[in-house]
N, C-alpha and C positions, 0 to 999 in steps of 0.2 A: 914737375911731372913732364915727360915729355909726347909731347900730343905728337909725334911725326909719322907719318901715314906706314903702315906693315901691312905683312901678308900675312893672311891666314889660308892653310890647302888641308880640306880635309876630307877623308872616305869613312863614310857612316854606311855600316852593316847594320842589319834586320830588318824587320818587314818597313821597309822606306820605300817602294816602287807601286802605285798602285793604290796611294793613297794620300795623293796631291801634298806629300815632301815637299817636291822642289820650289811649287808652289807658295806653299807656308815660308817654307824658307827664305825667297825672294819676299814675300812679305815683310818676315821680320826683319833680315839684311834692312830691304828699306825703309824697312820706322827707324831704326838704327843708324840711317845714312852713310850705309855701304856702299861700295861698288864693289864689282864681280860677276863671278857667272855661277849657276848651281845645275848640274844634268846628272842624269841616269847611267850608270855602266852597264855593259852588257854581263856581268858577274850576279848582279840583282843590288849593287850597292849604288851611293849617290857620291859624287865628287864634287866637290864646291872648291870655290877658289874667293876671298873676299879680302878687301884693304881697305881702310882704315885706321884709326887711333886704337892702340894696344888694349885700352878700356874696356874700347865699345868692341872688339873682336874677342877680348874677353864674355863678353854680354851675349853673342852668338854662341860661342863653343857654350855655352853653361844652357844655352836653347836647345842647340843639337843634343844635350844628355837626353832628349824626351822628345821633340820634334812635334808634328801634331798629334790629336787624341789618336787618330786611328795609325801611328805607326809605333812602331817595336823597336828601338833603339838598342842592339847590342853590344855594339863597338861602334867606338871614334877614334881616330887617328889623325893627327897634327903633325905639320913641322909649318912653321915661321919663318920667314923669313923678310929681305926688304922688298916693299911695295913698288911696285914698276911703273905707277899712273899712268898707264896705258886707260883704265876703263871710265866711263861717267856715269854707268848705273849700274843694277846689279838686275842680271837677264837670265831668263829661263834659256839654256843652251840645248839644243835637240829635243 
């Protein structure tokens, strides 16, 4: 199996803004021991950026299907790609 650090970049639509998302998210990211960043667009959607082993960035994207109780996950969208180690944790961005 190969454990080598990836990207995961995704924009999660519906009610995600407004109901401590990013929040949750940076939480889970790091029980999971991500890095990255997770912020708000101005469209009402959220954009994360996260790296990691393929597994456990697996183990997020299947979080974002539902996110916390109070938000409405309609759409997610992915693409992968190689991880940059630029980050050391994973931060609430704006």
């Amino acid at each position: 199996m190969n454990d080598a650090p990836e990207r995961l970049e995704v924009v999660v639509r519906g009610r995600v803004q407004g109901v401590a998302f990013r929040w949750y998210t940076q939480r889970e990211a790091r029980r999971l021991g991500l890095t990255g960043w997770v912020r708000n667009r101005p469209d009402g959607s959220v954009r994360l950026v996260a790296e990691g082993p393929r597994a456990v960035l697996d183990q997020l994207w299947a979080w974002l299907a539902h996110g916390p109780d109070r938000a409405r996950v309609d759409q997610r969208e992915q693409h992968r790609g190689e991880a940059s180690g630029r980050f050391t944790d994973f931060t609430i961005d704006g």
